[in-house]
N, C-alpha and C positions, 0 to 999 in steps of 0.2 A: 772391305778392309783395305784401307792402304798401308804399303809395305814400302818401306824407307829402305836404301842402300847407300852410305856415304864413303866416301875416299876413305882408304888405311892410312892412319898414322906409322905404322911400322913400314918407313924406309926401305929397309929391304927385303920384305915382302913384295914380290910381284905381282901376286895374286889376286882375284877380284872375288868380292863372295858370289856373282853371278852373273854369266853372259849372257846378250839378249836374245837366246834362244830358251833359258829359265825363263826370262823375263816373259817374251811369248804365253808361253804357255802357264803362267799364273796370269798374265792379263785373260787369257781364254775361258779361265777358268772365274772372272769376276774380277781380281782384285786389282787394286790400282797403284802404278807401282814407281816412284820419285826417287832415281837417281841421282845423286851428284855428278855436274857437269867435270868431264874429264876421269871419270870411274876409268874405265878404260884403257887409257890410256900407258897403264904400265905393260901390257897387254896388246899390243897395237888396237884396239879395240876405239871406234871411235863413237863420239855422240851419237850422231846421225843414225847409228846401224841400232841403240840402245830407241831412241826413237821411232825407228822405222818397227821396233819388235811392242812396241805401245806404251814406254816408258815415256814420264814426263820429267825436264831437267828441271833440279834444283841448282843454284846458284851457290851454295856453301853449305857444308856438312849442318851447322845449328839449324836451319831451315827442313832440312831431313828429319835429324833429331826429334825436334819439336814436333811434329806433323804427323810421324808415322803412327800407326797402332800395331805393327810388326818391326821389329832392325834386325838384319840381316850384314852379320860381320864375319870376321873370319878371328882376328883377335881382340883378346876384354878390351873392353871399354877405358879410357883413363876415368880416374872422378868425374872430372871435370863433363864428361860425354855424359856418364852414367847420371848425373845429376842435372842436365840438358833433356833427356827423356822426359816425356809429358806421361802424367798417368796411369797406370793399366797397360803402360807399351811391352809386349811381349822380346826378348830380345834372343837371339839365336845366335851362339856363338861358341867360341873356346875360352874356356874358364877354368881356372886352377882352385877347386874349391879346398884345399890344403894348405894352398901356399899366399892366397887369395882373400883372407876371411873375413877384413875390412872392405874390399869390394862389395863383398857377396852383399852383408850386412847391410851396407849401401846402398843395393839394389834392391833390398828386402825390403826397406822403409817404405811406408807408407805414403804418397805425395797426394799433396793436394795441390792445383791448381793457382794456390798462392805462390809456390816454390817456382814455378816456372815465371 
């Protein structure tokens, strides 16, 4: 399973959904795991250390996107992400299913491989 992690859009969020010591130990455990270059970094957190824990760099968040069969965020998706997602992609995150219900519906759709 590869597991995607891209850069937060939310500015002032510092936060990372996972440091390469997660990363470690889901790589340990099989899975293959494509950070975006500079995750980290709100964090002092740098490439190299995401790396050295068996992460491979992606180059821009759509590349993640696309790619992963897991996303691992911290907050929702804009459309625009959510509709970047390739098929079956599991997504892990904070969702406002209340306030939210054009998302949801969104990510509820069924995609085919033409949409991407």
């Amino acid at each position: 399973m590869k597991i995607g992690v891209a850069k937060e859009k939310v500015v002032s969020d510092k936060r990372v959904p996972i440091v390469p010591a997660g990363v470690k130990k889901l790589v340990e455990l099989g899975a293959e795991v494509l950070v975006e270059k500079g995750i980290g970094a709100s964090i002092s957190i740098a490439d190299k250390e995401y790396e050295a824990a068996g992460a491979q760099l992606a180059a821009d968040q759509e590349s993640v996107l696309k790619s992963a069969d897991m996303i691992l965020r911290l907050n929702k998706p804009t459309p625009e992400e959510a509709a970047a997602l390739k098929p079956g992609t599991i997504l892990v995150s904070f969702l406002d299913p209340f306030g939210e219900k054009k998302l949801l519906q969104n990510l509820a759709k069924p995609r085919s491989q033409s949409h991407l």
